[in-house]
Steps between C-alpha positions, in 0.01 A plus 500: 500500500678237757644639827785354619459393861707707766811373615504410881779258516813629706806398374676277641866469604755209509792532652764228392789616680587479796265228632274579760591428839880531433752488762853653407812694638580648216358938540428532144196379352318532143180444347375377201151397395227525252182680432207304377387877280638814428491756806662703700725338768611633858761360740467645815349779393754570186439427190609209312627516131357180305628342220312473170422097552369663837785333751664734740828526747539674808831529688687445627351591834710531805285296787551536912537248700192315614162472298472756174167638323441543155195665367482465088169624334349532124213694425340437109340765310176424633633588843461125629808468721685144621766526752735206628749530864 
């Protein structure tokens, strides 16, 4: 008998769009990225519908003036979680 070993790798999320540290006037923002394994994907708290080559989109968002926080985070099957701000 062979036992697989236990997955403890969170997965991990990419976020191609927008870049990070973007400056703009423009109130409406989306999201798009990737997720490096199939899971279950939060933004802010809501969940995030992925597609089947596992990309996602989120938005558009309407942002406030000043700084703005973004929370997104995937937990696997095994309950290892990743998270990206």
């Amino acid at each position: 008998m062979t036992v697989a070993p236990a997955d403890t790798i969170a997965p991990i999320i990419t976020i191609t769009s927008p870049t990070d540290g973007l400056i703009t006037n423009n109130p409406d923002q989306s999201f798009s990225g990737s997720l490096s394994e199939v899971a279950t994907l939060t933004f802010n708290g809501a969940s995030v519908p992925l597609n089947p080559d596992l990309t996602f989109n989120v938005g558009p968002i309407v942002l406030s003036e000043g700084t703005n926080s973004f929370v997104f985070e995937a937990s696997d099957a095994a309950a290892n979680t990743g998270s990206t701000t």
